[in-house]
N, C-alpha and C positions, 0 to 999 in steps of 0.2 A: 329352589325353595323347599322341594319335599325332602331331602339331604340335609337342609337347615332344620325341618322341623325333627324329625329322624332321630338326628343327632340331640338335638334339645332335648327331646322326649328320653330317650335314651340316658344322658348325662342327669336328667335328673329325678330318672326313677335305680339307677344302679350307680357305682359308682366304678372309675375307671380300672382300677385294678380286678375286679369282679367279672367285666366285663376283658379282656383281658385273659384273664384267667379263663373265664369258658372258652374265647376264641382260639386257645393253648391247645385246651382239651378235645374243642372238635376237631382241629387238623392234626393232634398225634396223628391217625392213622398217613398220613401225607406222610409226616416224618420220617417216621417208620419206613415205609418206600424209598424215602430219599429225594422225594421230588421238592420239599423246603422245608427251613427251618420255623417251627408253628412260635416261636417266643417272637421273630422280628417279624412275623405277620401282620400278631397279635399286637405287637409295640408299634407298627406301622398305624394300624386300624383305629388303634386307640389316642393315638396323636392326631391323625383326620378328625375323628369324633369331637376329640377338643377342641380344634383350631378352630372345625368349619362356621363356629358362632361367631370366632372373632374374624375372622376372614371377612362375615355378611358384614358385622360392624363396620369392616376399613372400607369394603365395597359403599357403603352409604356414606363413610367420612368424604370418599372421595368425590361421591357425587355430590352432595353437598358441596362441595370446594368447588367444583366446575358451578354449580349454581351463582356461588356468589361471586363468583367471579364473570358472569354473566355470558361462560361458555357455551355450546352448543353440546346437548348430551348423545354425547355419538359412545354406540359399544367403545370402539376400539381407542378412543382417548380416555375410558373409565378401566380399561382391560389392561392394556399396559402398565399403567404404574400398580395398580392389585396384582398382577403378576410378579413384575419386580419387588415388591415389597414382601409379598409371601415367601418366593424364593430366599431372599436376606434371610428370614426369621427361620425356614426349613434347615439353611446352611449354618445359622445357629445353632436353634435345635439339634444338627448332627454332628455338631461340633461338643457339643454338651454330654450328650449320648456317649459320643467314644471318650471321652474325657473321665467320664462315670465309669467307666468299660461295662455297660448294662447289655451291648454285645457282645456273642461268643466272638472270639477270633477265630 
């Protein structure tokens, strides 16, 4: 929940490229070392940031769905399929990405 609100807070006092962009510029000095690349950090960070509102959404659609359907709400039958469903749209997403080539090779 506090990752939820974080992020909300976050996305709607800055905007994602902004945000982004400083997380670039605080890890130059990484880069510079060699120990990672500060652009897919920063491109990693900034996709979390976005998703994790709609993620909460699909977590409540699903629980919702177990309600009406007059399931028992147990973690790990709300965990699985939010799990599976997130991964789909991640493997999108990075299908999208190198499609753009918005990463270095």
């Amino acid at each position: 929940m506090t990752l939820v609100l974080f992020a909300a807070t976050v996305t709607a006092t800055t905007t994602i490229d902004a945000f982004m962009d400083e997380i670039t510029i605080l890890l130059g000095p990484l880069e510079r070392i060699g120990l990672l690349r500060a652009a897919d950090v920063s491109l990693a960070l900034g996709l979390v940031l976005r998703f994790v509102p709609e993620i909460f959404a699909r977590y409540q659609a699903i629980r919702e769905g177990h309600r009406a359907r007059g399931l028992p709400l147990r973690p790990l039958t709300i965990i699985g399929p939010l799990i599976i469903l997130t991964l789909k749209d991640a493997d999108m997403i990075a299908l999208a990405i190198d499609a753009r080539g918005f990463r270095r090779q």
